[in-house]
N, C-alpha and C positions, 0 to 999 in steps of 0.2 A: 352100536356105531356101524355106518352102512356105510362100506368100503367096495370100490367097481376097479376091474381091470384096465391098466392099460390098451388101448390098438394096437395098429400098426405103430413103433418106434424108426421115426424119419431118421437118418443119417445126418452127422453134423453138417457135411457138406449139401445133402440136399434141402436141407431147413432155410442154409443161408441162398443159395440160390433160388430159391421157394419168394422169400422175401424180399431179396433184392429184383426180382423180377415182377411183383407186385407193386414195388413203391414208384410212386408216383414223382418224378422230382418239382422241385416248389417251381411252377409259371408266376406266381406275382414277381411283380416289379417295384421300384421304389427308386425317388433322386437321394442318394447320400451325401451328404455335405462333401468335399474332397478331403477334409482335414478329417472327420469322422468314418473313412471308410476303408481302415487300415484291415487288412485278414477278409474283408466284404468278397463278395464272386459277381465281377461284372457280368452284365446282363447283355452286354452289347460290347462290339468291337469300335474302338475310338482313336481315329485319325485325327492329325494336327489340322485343323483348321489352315494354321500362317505358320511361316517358319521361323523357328526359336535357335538364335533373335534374330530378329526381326530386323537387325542393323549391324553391320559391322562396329566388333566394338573391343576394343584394347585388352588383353589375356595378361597383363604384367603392370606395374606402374611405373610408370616412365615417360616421356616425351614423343608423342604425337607428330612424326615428321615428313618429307619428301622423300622417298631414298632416291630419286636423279641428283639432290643435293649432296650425298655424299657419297658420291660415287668412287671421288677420290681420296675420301679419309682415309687416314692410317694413324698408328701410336705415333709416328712421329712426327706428321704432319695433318695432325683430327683438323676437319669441317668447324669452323665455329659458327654457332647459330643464334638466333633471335626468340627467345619466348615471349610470345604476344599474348598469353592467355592460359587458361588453365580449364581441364573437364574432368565435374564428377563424377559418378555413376547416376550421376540422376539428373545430368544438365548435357546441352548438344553447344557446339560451338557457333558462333554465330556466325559467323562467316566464312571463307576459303583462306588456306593455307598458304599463305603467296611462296615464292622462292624466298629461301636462307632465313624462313621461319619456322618454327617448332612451338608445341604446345602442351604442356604439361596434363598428363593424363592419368588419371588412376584407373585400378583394375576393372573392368566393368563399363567402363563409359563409353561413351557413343565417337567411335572416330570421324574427327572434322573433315570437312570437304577439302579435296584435295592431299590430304595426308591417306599413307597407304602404310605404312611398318613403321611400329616401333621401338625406341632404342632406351632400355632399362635403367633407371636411375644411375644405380652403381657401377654403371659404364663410361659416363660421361663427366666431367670437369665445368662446375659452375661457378661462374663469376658474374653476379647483378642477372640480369637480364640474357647473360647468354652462357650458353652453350658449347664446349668441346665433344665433338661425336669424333672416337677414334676408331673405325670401323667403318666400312659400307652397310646401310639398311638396306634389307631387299625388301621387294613389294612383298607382304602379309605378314614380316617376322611380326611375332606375338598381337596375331590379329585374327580373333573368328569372325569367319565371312556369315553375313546372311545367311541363314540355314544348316550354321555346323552342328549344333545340339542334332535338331533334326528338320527336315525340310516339312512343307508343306504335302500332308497326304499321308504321311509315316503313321506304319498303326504303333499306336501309343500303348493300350490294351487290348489283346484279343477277350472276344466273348468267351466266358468259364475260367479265365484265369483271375486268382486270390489274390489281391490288390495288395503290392508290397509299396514300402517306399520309396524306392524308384520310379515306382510305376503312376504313385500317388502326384510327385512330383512333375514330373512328366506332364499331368494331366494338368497342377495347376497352373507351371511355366507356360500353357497357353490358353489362359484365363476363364478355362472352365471354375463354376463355385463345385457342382454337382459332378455324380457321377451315377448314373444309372445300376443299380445293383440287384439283383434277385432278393428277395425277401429270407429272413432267416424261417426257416420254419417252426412253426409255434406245435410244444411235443408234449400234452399232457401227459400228467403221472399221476397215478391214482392207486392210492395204495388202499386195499381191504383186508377186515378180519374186526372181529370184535374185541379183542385183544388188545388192538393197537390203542396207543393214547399220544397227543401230536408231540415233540418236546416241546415245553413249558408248560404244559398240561399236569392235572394231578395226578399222582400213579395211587393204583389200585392193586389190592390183591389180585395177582395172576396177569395183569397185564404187563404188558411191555412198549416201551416210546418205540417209535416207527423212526427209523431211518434211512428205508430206501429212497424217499424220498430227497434227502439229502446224496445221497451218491448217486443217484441218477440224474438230481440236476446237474451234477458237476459233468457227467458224462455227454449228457444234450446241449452243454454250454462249449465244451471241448468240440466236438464237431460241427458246431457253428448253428446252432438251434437254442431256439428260446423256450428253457419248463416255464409249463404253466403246473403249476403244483395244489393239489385237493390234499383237506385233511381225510384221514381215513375213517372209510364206508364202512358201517356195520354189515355183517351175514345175512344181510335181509334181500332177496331176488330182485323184487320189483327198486327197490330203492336202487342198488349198484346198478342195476338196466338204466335205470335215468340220468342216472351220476354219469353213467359211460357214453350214453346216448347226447347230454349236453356236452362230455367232453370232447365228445367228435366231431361235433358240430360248430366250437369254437379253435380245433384244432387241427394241425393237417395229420398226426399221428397221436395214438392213444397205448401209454404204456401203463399195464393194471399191474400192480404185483400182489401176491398173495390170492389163494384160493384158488389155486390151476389144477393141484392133484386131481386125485379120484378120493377124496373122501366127500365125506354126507356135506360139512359144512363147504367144500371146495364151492361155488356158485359160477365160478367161470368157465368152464366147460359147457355148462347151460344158458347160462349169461349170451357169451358170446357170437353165441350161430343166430342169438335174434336179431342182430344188430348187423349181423355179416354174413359171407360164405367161409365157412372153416375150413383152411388151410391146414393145419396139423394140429393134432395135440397127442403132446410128445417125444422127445428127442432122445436118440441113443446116446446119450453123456450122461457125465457127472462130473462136480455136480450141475443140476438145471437142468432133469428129467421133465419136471413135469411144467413144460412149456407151450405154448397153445398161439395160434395168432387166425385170427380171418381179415377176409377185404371186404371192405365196405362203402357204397359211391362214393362217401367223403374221404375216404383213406384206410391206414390201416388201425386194428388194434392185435397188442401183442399182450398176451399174459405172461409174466413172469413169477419165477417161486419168491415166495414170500420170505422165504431164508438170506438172510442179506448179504453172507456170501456167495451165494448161487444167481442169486440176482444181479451181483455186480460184476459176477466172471461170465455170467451171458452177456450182459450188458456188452463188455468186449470184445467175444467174438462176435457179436450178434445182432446184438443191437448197433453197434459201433459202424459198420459198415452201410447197413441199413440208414442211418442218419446221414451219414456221409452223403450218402447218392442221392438221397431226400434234399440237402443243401446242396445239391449241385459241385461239392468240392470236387476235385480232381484229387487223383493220384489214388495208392493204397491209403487204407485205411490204419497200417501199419507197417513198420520196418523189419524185415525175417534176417536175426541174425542169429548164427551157431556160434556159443559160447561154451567154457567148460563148468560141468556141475560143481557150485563149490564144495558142498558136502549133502549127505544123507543120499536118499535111492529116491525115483521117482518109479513108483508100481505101474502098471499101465494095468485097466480092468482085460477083463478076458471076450466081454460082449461087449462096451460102452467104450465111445471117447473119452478119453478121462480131463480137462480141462485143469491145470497146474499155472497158480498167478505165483509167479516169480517177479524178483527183486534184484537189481544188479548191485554188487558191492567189488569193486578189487580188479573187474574186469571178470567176474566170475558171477552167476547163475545161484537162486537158493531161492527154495519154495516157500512163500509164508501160509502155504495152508496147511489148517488144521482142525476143519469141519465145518459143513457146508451152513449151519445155525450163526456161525460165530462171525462178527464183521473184521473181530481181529485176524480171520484169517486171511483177509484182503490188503491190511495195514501193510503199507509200503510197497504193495506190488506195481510195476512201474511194465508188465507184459506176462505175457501166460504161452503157456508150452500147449500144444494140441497132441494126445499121448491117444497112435491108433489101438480098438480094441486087440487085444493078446499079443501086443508087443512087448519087447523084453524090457525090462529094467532097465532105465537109465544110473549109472552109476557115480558118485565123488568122481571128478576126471574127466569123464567124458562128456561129449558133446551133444548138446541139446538143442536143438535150433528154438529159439526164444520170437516170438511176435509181438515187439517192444510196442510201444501205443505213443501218439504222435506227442509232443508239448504244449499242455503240462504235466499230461498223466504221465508221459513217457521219460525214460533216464534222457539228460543230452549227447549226442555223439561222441564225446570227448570220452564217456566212461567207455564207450566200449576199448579203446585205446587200438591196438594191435589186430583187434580180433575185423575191424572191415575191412583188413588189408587181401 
């Protein structure tokens, strides 16, 4: 078995920098329904058109009136008035408001000509057709004028920000369908080894089902990217070259796992410089030593270890970011909070970053790993500790700074309780 050293070992910090200055972020475009384009990354800044609304129109339900009419009302000598008519939210009055007439309005409706404020149901005394107003109305009580949502010209959405509800709303309160949005970016995963078999596949002696692919879609779904997912590629050169060569070509990033090391069957190390310029192969951590990525016109490709834990704790710091800037999203990639260890020691290596997925329980920190093969050592980690090479011991107690990962991988802010104070 023909086994090759290591290179140079890139630093975790320079790997991530490395990639994130490579990646290309997505330029397509696309109209998304407005109702369909919730978490989307607008592509364009979107100003009101008209001003919302577009008419003055009643904030309360109540009587539609003059306030020069009741100028002199009071509790013990109220205005009495005339109701001539009634408006719903979806009807205009027909005609003007003459003097010592009022008109029944619900919330939302369009205020009649001539009426300027109006006076709340349960304020006034009704008998038949009229009205006791015990109060003076001033001009606009419970009246949005033309343009109080927002006027005409108001930006609605800046370009790059993540289209919440508010913002959704906004857009369709002035009758846009669409919204113009960046394309998600389509993030193949392509897992190798002969070993692998898909699940629902038959298992064989010595093989095992592949589930990086399963965790890495979840992770390219999380950052707002679309897996395009292949069953896994046998050890053969030329065949993985095509597989990886189509999948760059239908994709804007190409994540390989398995066959990064330096052994005989590893093919990505070889693989990859034909399809690309090689970037690194190899990272000072653990685990997710033997890590690789080149740039390629169409974009990038990243090797990752074929160990499912070390694949999903790069995925984190690594990939995670990476996608991020590829979709265009704003902000970190993650939330940096110091919490305390709930129990056990966290080692730190003497040469290596050492990469720790942690889990929060209690308001308190606990490592679920326990070997870079096993996916259970991934189970339930909701962020991961970055442990510098020949740092001391994290101890039961003390503080760890934790780089929690956004929702749904990430705990919600409520657990950390105390600790973002």
């Amino acid at each position: 078995m023909e086994m090759r050293a290591f290179g140079h070992l890139r630093s975790v910090t320079w790997a991530r920098r490395c990639l994130l200055g490579a990646v290309r972020p997505i330029s397509r475009t696309e109209a998304v329904p407005v109702e369909a384009a919730f978490g989307r990354v607008a592509a364009s800044t979107l100003r009101a058109p008209r001003p919302v609304p577009s008419f003055a129109r009643a904030t309360w339900d109540g009587y539609a009136v003059r306030p020069r009419d009741t100028l002199r009302a009071s509790a013990r000598s109220p205005v009495r008035l005339r109701v001539v008519g009634e408006v719903f939210a979806e009807q205009r009055f027909a005609r003007t408001v003459g003097p010592g007439e009022a008109v029944a309005i619900a919330t939302g409706g369009a205020m009649p000509r001539g009426a300027s404020g109006v006076v709340i149901f349960e304020e006034v005394r009704r008998a038949g057709t009229k009205i006791d107003v015990p109060h003076p109305v001033r001009p606009g009580d419970r009246v949005a004028p033309p343009g109080d949502d927002f006027p005409r010209g108001a930006r609605l959405v800046a370009r790059g920000a993540v289209l919440d509800p508010a913002a959704l709303g906004a857009v369709a309160a002035t009758g846009r369908r669409t919204v113009p949005c960046f394309a998600r970016p389509v993030v193949a995963v392509v897992p190798n080894g002969n070993e692998l078999v898909a699940p629902g596949g038959p298992s064989r002696p010595g093989a095992i089902y592949e589930s990086n692919n399963a965790t890495l879609s979840a992770v390219v779904a999380a950052y707002g990217g679309i897996p395009r997912l292949y069953p896994p590629v046998p050890d053969e050169p030329e065949v993985l070259r095509r597989t990886l060569a189509e999948a760059l070509r239908r994709s804007d990033i190409v994540l390989a796992t398995g066959g990064s090391s330096v052994g005989e069957h590893d093919l990505l190390p070889r693989v990859l410089p034909q399809l690309g310029r090689l970037l690194f192969h190899g990272i000072a951590v653990r685990p997710g030593k033997p890590t690789l990525a080149a740039a390629a016109d169409r974009g990038l490709l990243l090797g990752l270890p074929g160990h499912p834990s070390s694949c999903l704790a790069n995925s984190f710091w690594l990939v995670g970011p990476v996608l991020q800037r590829l979709a265009r999203r704003p902000g970190p990639p993650w939330t940096d909070v110091a919490v305390r260890l709930g129990a056990g020691e966290l080692e730190a290596s003497p040469t290596l970053t050492t990469v720790v997925p942690l889990c929060l329980r209690g308001g308190r920190a606990y490592s679920t790993y326990h070997g870079s093969s096993s996916i259970s050592s991934m189970a339930g980690a909701q962020g991961f500790a970055l442990l510098p090479p020949g740092g001391r011991p994290v101890r039961a107690g003390q503080r760890v700074v934790g780089h929690w990962l956004p929702a749904p991988l990430g705990p919600p802010l409520a657990a950390f309780g105390s600790s973002l104070g």
